[in-house]
C-alpha positions as CSV (number, residue, x, y, z in Angstrom):
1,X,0.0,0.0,0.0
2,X,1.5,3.4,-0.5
3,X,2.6,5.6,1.9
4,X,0.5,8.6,0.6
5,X,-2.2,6.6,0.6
6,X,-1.8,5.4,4.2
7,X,-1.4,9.1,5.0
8,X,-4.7,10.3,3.2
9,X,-6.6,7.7,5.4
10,X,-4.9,8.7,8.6
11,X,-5.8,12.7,7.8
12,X,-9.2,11.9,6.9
13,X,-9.8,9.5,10.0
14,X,-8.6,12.5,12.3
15,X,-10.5,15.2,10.7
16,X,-13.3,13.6,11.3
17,X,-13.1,12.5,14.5
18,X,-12.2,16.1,15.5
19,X,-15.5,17.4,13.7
20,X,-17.2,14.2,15.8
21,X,-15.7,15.3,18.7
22,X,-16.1,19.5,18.1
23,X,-19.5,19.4,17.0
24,X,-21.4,16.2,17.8
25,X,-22.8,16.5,21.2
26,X,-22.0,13.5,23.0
27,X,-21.5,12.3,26.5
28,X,-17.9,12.6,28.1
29,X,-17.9,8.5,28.8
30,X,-19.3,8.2,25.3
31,X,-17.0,10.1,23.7
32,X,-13.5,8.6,25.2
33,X,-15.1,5.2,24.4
34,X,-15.5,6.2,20.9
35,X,-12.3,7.9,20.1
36,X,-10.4,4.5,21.9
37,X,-12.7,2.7,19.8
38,X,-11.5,4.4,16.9
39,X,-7.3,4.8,18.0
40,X,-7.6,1.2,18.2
41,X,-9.2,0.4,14.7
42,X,-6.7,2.5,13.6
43,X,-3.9,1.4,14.9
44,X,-4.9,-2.7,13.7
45,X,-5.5,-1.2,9.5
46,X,-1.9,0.7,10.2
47,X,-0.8,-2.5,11.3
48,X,-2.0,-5.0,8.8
49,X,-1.2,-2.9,6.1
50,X,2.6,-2.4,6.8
51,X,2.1,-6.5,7.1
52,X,2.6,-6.6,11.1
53,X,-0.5,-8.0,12.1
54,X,0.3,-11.2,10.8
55,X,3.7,-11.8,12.3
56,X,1.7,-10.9,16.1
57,X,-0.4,-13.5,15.2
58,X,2.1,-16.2,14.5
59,X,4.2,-15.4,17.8
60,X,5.2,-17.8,19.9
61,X,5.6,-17.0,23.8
């Protein structure tokens, strides 16, 4: 996957969860819950698409 594409999606997933966050009213609880929610999700596609995810699956402790 190319880089600039990688960086497209990450600047478009955090505009909009600062427009969800700045103008969506929303509980505080709600709100953190949501924005973990979405970190994490994040953090997986980053993860799998520099081919990472795999390799933490196939671990061994």
């Amino acid at each position: 996957m190319p880089l600039l594409t990688i960086l497209l999606v990450l600047i478009i997933v955090g505009v909009l969860l600062w427009l969800v966050n700045t103008y969506i009213p929303m509980d505080y609880t709600i709100k953190k819950i949501f924005n973990i929610v979405v970190v994490i999700l994040v953090i997986v596609w980053l993860l799998k698409a520099f081919g990472l995810f795999d390799n933490l699956m196939n671990a061994h402790v």
